[in-house]
N, C-alpha and C positions, 0 to 999 in steps of 0.2 A: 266926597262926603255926601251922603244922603241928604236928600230938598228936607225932607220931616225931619231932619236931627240940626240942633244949634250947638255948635261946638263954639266953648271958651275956655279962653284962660283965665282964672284967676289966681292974684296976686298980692290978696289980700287978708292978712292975719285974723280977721275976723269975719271969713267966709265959710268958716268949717262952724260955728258956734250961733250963727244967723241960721245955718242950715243943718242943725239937728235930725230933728222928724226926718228929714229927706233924703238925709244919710242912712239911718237908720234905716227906714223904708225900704231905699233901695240894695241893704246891705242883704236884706231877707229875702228880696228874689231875685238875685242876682244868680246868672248864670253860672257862675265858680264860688263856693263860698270860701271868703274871706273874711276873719272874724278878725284879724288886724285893722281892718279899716272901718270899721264902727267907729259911730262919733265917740265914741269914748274913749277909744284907744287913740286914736287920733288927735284929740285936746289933749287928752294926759299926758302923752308923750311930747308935744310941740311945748309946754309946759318947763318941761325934765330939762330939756337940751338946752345944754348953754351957749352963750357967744353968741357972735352975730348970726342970721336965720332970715330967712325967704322965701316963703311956701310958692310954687308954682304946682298948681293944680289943673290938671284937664279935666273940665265938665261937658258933659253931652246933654242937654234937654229934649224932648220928643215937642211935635207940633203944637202939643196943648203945657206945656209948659212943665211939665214932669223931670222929675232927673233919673236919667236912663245909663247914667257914666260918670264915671269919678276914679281917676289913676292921682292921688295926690304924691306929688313929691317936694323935695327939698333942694335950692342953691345951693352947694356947696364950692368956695375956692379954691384953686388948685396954682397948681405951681405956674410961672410964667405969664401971671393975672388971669389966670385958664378959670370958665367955670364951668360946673357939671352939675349934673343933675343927679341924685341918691333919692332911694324913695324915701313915705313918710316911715318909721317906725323901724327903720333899716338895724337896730341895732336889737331887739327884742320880736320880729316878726320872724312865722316861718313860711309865708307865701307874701310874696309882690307885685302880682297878678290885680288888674283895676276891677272892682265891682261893677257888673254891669250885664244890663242885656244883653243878650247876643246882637239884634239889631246896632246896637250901639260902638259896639267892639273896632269897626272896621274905620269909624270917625273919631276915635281914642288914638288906634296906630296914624293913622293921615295924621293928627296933631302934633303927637310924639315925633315923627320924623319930620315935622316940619321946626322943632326946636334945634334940632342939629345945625341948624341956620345960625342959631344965637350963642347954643352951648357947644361946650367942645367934648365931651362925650355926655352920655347918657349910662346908669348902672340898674338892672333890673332882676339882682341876686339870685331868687326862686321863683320859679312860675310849673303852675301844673302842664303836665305834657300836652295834654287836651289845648289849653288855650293858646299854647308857642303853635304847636303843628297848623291847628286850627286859622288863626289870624297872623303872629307875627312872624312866621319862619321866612313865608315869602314875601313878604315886604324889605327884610331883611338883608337874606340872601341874593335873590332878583335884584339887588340897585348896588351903587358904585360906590356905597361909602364903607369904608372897615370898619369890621364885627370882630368880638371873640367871644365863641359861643362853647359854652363848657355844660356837662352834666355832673354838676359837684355832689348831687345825694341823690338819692333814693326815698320816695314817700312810700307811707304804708295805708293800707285801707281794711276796714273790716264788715261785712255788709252779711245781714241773715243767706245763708242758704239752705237752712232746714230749719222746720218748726221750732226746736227746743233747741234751748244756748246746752243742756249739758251735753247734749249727744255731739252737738258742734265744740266745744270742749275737750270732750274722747277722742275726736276725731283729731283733732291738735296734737292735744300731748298724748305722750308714749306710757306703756303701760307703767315703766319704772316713775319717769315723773308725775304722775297721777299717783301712784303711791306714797312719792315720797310727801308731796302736795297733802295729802291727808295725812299723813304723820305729823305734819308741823303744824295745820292743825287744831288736830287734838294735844298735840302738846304746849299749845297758847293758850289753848283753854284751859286746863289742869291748872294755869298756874294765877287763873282767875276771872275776872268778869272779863269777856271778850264782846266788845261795840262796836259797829260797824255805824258812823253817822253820814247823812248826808244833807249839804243845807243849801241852799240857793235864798234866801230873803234878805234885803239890803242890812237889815239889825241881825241876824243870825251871822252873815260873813263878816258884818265889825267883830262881833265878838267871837269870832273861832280863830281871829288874825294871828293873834295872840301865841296860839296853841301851835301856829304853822310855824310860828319863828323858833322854839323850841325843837322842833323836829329835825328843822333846818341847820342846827346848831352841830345837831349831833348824827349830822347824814354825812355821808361820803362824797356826795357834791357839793356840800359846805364846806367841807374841811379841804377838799382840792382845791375850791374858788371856784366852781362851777354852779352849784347853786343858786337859788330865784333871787335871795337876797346880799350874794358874795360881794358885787361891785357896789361901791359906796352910790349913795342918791337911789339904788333901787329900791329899798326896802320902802324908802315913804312914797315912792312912784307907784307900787302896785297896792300901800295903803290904801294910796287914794284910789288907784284905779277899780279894784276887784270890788266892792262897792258899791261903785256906780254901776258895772259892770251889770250889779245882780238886780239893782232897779228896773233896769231895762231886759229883767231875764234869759241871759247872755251868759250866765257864770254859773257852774255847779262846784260848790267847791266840797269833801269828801277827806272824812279823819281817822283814822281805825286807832282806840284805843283798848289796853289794857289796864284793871282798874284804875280807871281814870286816867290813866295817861296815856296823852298823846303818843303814838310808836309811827306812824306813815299818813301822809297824805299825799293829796289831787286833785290837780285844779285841771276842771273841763271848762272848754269854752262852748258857747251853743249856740247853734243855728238852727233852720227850719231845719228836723229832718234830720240834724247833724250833730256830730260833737265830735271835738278834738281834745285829745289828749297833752295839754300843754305843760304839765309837768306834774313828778311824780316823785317821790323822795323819802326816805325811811329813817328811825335811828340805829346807827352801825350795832350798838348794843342790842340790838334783835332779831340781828340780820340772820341768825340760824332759824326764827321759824317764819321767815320768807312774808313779813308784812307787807312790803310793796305789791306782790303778788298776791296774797290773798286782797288785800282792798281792791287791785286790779279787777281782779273774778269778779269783786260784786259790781262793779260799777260798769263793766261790760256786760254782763246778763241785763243789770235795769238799762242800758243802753240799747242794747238788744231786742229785749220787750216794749222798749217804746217805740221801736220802728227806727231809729235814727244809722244813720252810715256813721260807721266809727274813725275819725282818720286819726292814727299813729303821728302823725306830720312827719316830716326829714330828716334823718338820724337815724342809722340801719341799726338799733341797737336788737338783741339775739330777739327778745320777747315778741316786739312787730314782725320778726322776719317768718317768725312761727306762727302766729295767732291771726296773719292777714290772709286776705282772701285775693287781694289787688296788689300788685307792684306797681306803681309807677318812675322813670325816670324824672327828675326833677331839674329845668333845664336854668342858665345863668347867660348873661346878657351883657354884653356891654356895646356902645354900640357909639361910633367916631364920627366928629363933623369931620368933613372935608375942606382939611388948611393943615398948615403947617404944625401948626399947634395938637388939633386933633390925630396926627402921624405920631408928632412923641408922644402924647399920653398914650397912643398904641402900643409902641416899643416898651413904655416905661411900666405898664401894668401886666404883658405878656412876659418880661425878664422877670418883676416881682412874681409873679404866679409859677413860674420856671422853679425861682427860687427855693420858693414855697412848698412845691414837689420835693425838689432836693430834701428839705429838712423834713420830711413826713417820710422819707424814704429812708431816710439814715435813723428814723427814732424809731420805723416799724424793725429796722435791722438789728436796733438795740439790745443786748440781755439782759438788761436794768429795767424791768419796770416798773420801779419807784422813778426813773429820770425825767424828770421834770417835762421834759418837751415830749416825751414818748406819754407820759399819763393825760397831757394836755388835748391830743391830736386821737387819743384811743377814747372806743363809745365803753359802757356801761350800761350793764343790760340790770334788770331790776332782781 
């Protein structure tokens, strides 16, 4: 560990909410961004989660007292009074990667594997390829304790390379989809007032929430149970959350209606520099003039003009795979004390993850795709 950096743990429920500002702060220049680990997302979720709960958190502070690191995670209990480590926000984030300076990075890993002392494994779902290769591969790989190291997705990225979004555009879609793209259109419009809004203000996002859960009702990721608000307790989780979210200028949230009504929206999250695309959703009764995609268009061109890097996040669905400019591998982590205990949670999660292959195998072989476990496991492009 570096003499300039102070590494701790804390273990205290009310070390995330003392240290706002500083989270926040260092969520904006942080080397990787990560807009999961904002104090916001971070309270609101610790919040959500029922039952018993145990934040362990690694902090790094520099010489003058700054916080240059923050990987927060979660106690969870495991079989055989085993306990492990899941990060914070494990069940709604798409990167797991610690905010942090670079400087700091290398006294976050030393921390992290000196828990394998206490805990019996460690879970660290997504991280961008940069920061695994970069700091945790060989910490990892290099020492004697068992890994299982999987590449479960693929992230997408979209970043200017020429002046003007339409030419970059043309350059994407093919000359039939550019036409068809303008047919649908002109034929939303025909059929009346066409609005394309966009709002980021703490009282503008209360009151467009509203409009979102209608959309949601009647999307195809609703009605699968896929959807932002399908699992009970989420709907007043991201009430609360997207809100606050926009106090701290963090959220762009984005409606495309026809007279007056709501037909698609999307919700960005924002960084310096940055926006991710965190979810996007239409209603099925308009899905012939391709609303998720036109609201898409507008909100990548102002994305675009502002200078920011657009990331798709994890989820190969057909639209990212066409409109990015970056692939990235998106790598998964789990990572074993050395005892006896830490060997079977080895065994016991590499047979479930075995498993797991199996039935993703046998649902892509399926001819049914209404079959429940085949619609579950397949993406959905917009």
């Amino acid at each position: 560990m570096s003499d300039s950096h102070r590494y701790s743990l804390e273990q205290s429920e009310t070390w995330i909410v003392n240290n706002k500002h500083r989270i926040n702060d260092l969520a904006d220049r942080s080397s990787w961004q990560n807009p999961y680990f904002s104090y916001d997302w971070l309270d609101c979720w610790w919040d959500r989660i029922e039952g018993l709960k145990k934040p362990v958190l690694l902090t790094v502070e520099d010489e003058d007292g700054k916080l240059v690191g923050l990987w927060p995670f979660l106690e969870r209990s495991g079989l055989m009074k085993s306990k492990g480590l899941w990060p914070y926000v494990f069940d709604e984030a798409n990167y797991f990667h610690p905010i942090a300076e670079r400087s700091a990075v290398p006294t976050l890993v030393n921390g992290l594997k000196e828990l394998l002392k206490k805990y019996t494994f460690i879970w660290i779902p997504l991280m961008r390829i940069e920061f695994w290769k970069e700091y945790l591969e060989d910490a990892v790989t290099e020492g004697s304790l068992s890994s299982i190291i999987r590449i479960p997705r693929e992230t997408f990225l979209m970043e200017s390379t020429v002046d003007d979004f339409d030419s970059f555009w043309n350059q994407k879609m093919g000359p039939k989809t550019r036409k068809s793209f303008r047919y649908d259109e002109r034929a939303l419009e025909e059929l009346g007032n066409v609005v394309f809004e966009r709002w980021e203000s703490f009282e503008d996002i209360l009151s467009m929430m509203p409009a979102t859960c209608v959309v949601e009702v009647n999307s195809k990721k609703g009605k699968n149970g896929s959807g932002l608000y399908s699992i009970r307790g989420k709907r007043a989780f991201f009430f609360e959350l997207l809100p606050r979210l926009a106090k701290e200028g963090k959220l762009r949230l984005s409606i495309l209606r026809i007279n007056d009504q709501a037909i698609a929206w999307q919700l960005d999250l924002l960084g310096k520099d940055y926006l991710a695309v965190h979810h996007l959703s239409f209603d099925e009764n308009w899905k012939k003039y391709s609303p998720g995609r036109q609201l898409l268009r507008k909100n990548l061109q102002h994305g675009w003009e502002e200078g920011r890097t657009i990331d798709f996040l994890p989820l190969a669905f057909d639209y990212k795979k066409k409109l990015a400019t970056t692939k990235e591998d998106v790598y998964e982590l789990h990572w074993f004390k050395s005892s006896l205990r830490g060997w079977i949670a080895y065994r016991l999660i590499l047979w479930n993850m075995k498993l797991r292959q199996k039935i993703r195998q046998r649902a892509s072989r399926s001819s049914n795709p209404d079959h429940p476990v085949h619609k579950a496991l397949q993406g959905e492009s917009v």
